[in-house]
C-alpha positions as CSV (number, residue, x, y, z in Angstrom):
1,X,80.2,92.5,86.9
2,X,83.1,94.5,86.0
3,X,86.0,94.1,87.7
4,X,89.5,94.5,88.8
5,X,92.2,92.6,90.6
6,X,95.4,94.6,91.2
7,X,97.8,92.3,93.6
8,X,102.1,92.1,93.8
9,X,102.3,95.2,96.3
10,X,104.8,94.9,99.4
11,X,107.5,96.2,101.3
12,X,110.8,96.7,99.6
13,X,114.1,98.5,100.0
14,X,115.2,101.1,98.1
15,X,116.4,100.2,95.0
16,X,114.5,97.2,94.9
17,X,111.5,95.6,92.6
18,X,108.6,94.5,92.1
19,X,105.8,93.3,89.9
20,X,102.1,94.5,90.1
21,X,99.6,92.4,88.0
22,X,95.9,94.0,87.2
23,X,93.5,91.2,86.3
24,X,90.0,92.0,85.1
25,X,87.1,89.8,85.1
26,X,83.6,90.7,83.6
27,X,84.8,92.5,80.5
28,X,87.1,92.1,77.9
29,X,90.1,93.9,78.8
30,X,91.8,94.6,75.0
31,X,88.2,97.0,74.4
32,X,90.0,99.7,77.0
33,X,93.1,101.3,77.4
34,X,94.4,100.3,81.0
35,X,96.4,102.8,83.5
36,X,98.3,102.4,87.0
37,X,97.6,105.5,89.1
38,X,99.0,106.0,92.8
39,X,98.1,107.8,95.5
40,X,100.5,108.3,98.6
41,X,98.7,110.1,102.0
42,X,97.9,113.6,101.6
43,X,98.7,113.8,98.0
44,X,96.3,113.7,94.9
45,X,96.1,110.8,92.9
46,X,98.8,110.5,89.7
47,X,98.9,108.5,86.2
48,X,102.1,106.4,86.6
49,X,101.8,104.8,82.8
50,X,99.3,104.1,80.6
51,X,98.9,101.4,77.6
52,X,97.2,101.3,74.6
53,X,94.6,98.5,73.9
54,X,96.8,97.0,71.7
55,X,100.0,97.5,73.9
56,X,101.6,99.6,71.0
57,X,101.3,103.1,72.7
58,X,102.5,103.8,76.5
59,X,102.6,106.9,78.5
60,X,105.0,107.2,81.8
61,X,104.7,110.0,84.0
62,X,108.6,111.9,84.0
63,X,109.4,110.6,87.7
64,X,109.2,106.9,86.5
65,X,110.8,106.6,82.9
66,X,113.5,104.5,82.8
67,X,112.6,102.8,85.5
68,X,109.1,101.4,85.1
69,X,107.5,99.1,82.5
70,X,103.9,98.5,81.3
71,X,102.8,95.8,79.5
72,X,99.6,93.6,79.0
73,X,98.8,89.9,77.8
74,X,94.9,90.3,76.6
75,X,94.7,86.6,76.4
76,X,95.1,86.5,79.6
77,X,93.3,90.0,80.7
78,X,95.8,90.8,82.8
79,X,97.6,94.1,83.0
80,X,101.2,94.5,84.4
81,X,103.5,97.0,85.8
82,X,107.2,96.1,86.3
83,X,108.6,98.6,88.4
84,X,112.4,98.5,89.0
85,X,115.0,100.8,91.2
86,X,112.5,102.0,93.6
87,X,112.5,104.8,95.5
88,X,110.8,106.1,98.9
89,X,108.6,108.4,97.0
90,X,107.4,105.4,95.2
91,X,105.3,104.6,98.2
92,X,101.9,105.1,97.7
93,X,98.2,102.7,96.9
94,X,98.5,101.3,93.2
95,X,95.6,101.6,91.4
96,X,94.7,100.2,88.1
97,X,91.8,102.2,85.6
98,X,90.3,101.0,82.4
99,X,89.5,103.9,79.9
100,X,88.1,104.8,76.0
101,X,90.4,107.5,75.6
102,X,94.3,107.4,74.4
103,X,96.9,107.4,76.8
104,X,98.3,110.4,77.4
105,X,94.9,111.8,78.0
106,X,93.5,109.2,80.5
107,X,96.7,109.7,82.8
108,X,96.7,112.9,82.7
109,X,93.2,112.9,84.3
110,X,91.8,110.6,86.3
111,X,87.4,111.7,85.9
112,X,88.6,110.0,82.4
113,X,89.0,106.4,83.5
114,X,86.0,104.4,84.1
115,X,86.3,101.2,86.0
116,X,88.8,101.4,88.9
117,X,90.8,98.3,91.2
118,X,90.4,98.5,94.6
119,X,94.2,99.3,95.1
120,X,97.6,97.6,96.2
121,X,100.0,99.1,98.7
122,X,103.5,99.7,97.9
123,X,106.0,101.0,100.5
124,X,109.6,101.4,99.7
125,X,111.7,102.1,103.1
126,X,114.6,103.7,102.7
């Protein structure tokens, strides 16, 4: 069965870090193009960053570049998002998504993702 482990959520200050991992099981994670989506209460859910199945293409939605980092380790099937200098509107469930299609189009839109994680919580207080 496919699926996805998303931990490394928490409560941090502003201007703090921390590291979410994504670990599949049940598939072989370098077939798909993985994403980290958030949702935060009330609001729709938004592509943070996207990577390539072979790691060389990334996509980071405006409010994170600079300050967030995808990467992935297919030997170990395990997906990563290194976010740094975080801010309250950070705060929101972290979701990771396996897709077919390229980056910038599977954050973009979610319907375009196919397996989902059941989510991690990240609150930044201010």
């Amino acid at each position: 069965q496919l699926q996805f482990v998303e931990s490394g959520g928490g409560l941090v200050q502003t201007g703090g870090s921390l590291r979410l991992s994504c670990a599949a099981s049940g598939f072989i994670l370098d077939y798909y193009a993985i994403g980290w989506f958030r949702q935060a209460p009330g609001k729709e859910r938004e592509g943070v960053s996207c990577i390539s199945r072979s790691g060389g293409s990334t996509y980071y939605v405006d409010s994170v570049k600079g300050r967030f980092t995808i990467s992935r380790d297919n030997a170990k099937n395990t997906v990563y998002l290194q976010m740094n200098s975080l801010k309250p509107e950070d705060t929101a469930v972290y979701y990771c998504a396996a897709s077919t299609h390229d980056v910038q189009a599977m954050c973009s839109a979610s319907e375009l993702n196919d397996y989902w994680g059941q989510g991690t919580q990240v609150t930044v207080s201010s």
